[in-house]
N, C-alpha and C positions, 0 to 999 in steps of 0.2 A: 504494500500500500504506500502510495507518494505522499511523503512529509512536505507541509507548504509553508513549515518553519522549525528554527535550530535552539534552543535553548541552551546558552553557557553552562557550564558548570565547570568551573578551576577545581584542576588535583596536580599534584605532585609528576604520580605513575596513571599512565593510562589505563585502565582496569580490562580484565580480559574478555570479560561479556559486557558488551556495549546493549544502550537502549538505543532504538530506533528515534529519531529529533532533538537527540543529544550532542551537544559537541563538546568534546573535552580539552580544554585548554589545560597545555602545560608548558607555565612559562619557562620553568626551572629548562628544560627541556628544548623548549623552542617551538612546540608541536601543537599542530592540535590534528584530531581525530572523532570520527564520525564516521555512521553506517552510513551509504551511500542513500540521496534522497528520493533515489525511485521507490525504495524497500526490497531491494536484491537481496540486500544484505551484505554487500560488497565492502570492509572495510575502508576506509578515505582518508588518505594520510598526509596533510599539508605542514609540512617543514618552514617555518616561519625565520624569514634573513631576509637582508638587504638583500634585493634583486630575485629573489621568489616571492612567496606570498604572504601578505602582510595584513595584521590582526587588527581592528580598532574596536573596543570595544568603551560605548556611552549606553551603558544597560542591557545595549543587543549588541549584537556581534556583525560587523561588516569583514567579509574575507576580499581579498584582490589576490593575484586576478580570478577570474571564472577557474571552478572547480571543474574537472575533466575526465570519466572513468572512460577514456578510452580502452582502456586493457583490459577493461571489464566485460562482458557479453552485453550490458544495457545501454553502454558508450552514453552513459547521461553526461548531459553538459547544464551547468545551473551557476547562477551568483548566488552569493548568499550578501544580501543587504540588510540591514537594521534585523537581523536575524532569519527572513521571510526568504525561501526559497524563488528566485527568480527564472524560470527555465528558458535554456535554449536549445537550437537545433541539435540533434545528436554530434558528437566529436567522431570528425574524419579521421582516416590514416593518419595524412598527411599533418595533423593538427597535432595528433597522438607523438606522432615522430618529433616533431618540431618541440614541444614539450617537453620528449625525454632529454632531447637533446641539449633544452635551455636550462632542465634541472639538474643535468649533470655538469656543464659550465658554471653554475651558480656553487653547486657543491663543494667543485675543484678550486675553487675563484676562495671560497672560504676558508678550504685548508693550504689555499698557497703561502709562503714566507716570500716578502718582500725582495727581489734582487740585491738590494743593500743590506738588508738584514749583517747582523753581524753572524762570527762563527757560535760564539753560544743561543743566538736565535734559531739559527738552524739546526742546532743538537738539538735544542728542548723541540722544537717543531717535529723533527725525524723521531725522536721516544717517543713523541706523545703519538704519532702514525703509529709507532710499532707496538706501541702498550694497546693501542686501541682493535690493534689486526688480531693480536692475542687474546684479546677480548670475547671474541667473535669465534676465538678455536673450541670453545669450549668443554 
């Protein structure tokens, strides 16, 4: 069933069963997360940084830009403004691509160390990639 709006709720950790018209902010994090608003039940995971998408929240939640389940089977496309689901036309390929594309230049953009950096910028840069790969081996 299609949500025609997102209710805030701030936590820490994103919790592992989600409600359907919930969106869980987590600033600590950077993230917020939400079921997708057709009612798939598609998990929706927007990473919040300069140059992706960015959170304002005066009561209700405004996301930027448009939320996009391309890689979803339901390929919804929606804004979410002053919390209220705005829909648009389904997300093309081509959209989908350009997307992964820009969140992966966004991501890289975030862990890069400056060419001037000094050399212990760069050490602590380099541990903190490799404590975080190890992270991930678990």
């Amino acid at each position: 069933m299609r949500v025609h709006k997102l209710e805030p709720t701030f936590v820490t950790y994103v919790p592992r069963d989600l409600e359907h018209g919930r969106l869980y902010i987590s600033m600590e994090y950077a993230t917020a997360v939400h079921l997708c608003a057709c009612g798939c039940g598609t998990k929706t995971v927007t990473p919040l940084s300069r140059g992706g998408w960015t959170l304002t929240f005066n009561g209700a939640v405004t996301l930027r830009p448009s939320v996009g389940n391309g890689q979803a089977r339901c390929r919804s496309h929606y804004l979410v403004n002053d919390g209220k689901i705005h829909w648009l036309p389904p997300i093309g390929t081509a959209e989908t691509l350009a997307a992964i594309a820009r969140d992966h230049d966004v991501a890289a953009s975030a862990h890069a160390v400056p060419a001037r950096a000094g050399r212990w910028s760069r050490l602590k840069a380099a541990l903190r990639r490799v404590m975080k790969m190890g992270s991930h081996d678990g």
